[in-house]
N, C-alpha and C positions, 0 to 999 in steps of 0.2 A: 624417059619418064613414062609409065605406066599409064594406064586408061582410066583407073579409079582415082591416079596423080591429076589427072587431064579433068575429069568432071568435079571433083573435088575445087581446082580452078577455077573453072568455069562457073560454077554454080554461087562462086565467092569466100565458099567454104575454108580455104584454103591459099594464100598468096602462094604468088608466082615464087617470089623470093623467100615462102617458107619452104621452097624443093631443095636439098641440098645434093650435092656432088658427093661420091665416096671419099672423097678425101676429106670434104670438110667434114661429114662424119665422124669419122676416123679421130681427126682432130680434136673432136668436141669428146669422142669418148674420151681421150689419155688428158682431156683439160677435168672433165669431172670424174674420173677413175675406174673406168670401165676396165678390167683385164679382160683379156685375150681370151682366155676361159670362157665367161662368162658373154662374152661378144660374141665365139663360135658356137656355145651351145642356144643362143638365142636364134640366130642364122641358119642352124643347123634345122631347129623346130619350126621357125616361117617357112623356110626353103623345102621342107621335108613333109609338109602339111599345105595340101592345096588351102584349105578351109582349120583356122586355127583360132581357138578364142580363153585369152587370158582373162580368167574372172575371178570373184570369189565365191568359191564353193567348186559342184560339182552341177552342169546341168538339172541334173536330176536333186539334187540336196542343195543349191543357190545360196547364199549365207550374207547376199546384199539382196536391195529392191533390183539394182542396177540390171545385175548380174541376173538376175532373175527373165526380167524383162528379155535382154540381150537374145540371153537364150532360150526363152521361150518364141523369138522373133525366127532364130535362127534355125530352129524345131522345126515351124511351122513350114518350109522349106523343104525338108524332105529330105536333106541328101544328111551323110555322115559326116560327121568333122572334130576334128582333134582342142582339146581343153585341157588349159594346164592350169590346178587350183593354184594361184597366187599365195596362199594364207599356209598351203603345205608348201611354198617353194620359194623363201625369204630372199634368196640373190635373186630370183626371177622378180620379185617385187621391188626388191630396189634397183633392179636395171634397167628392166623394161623401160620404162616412161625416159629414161635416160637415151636408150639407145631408139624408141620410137620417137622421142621427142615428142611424146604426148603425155601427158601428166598423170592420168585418170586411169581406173578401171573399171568394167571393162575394157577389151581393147580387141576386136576383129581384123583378123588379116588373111586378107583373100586372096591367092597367087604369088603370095609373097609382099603382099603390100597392105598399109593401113588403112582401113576404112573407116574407123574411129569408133568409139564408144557408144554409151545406151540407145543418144538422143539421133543418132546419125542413123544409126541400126535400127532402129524403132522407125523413125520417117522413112528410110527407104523398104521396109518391110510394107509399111500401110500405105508406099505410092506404088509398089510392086516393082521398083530397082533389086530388091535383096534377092529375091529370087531367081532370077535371072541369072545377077553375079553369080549365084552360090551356085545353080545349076548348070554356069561354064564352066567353071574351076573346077567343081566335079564330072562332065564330060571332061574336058582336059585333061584331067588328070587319069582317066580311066584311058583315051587313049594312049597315053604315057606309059600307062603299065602293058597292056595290049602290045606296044610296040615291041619289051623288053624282054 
């Protein structure tokens, strides 16, 4: 379980027993229809993207309040990060929430994991958690490539 899994917990946000195991995953995509397809290129884009945010619109062109917000939070941060328009990527919008098991967009994922939508992103922008996060995952990730 990840660290953003762990204060997520902590903070209540999140039940113990809403962390699922890869298997139960797994399971719960082939009970609601997730292919395989669509599971790898989701995995491919978290895993691929220290800093990733599924919204509507485009940073720069936003086409909710949400979305808007999100990334304007996420801006304000400094570092670079990858954004996939939902509203141009119809399976990415019917699956996501499927295989995050979160319902809503937007949706930030940092290191490969969820940190959740406007209202989460928004608070931890204005307690100064988001910064932090976003500027590990971008060192991280820069040693990462350094290394390669």
């Amino acid at each position: 379980m990840g660290q953003a899994s762990n204060r997520l917990i902590q903070s209540g946000i999140l039940a113990r027993d809403q962390v699922e195991s890869l298997t139960e995953i797994l399971d719960r995509f082939n009970a609601v229809g997730i292919t395989m397809e669509i599971f790898d290129t989701l995995k491919e884009q978290i895993e691929s993207n220290p800093i990733i945010l599924y919204m509507k619109g485009s940073p720069s062109q936003p086409q909710c309040g949400f979305s808007a917000k999100t990334s304007q939070a996420l801006m304000a941060c400094g570092e670079r990060f990858a954004y996939v328009d939902i509203l141009s990527n119809p399976e990415v919008r019917t699956n996501l929430p499927k295989y995050a098991n979160w319902p809503t967009f937007p949706q930030l994922w940092v290191g490969g994991e969820l940190i959740g939508g406007c209202d989460i992103v928004v608070e931890m922008h204005e307690n100064g958690e988001l910064q932090g996060l976003v500027k590990n995952a971008a060192a991280s990730s820069d040693t990462e490539e350094d290394s390669q």
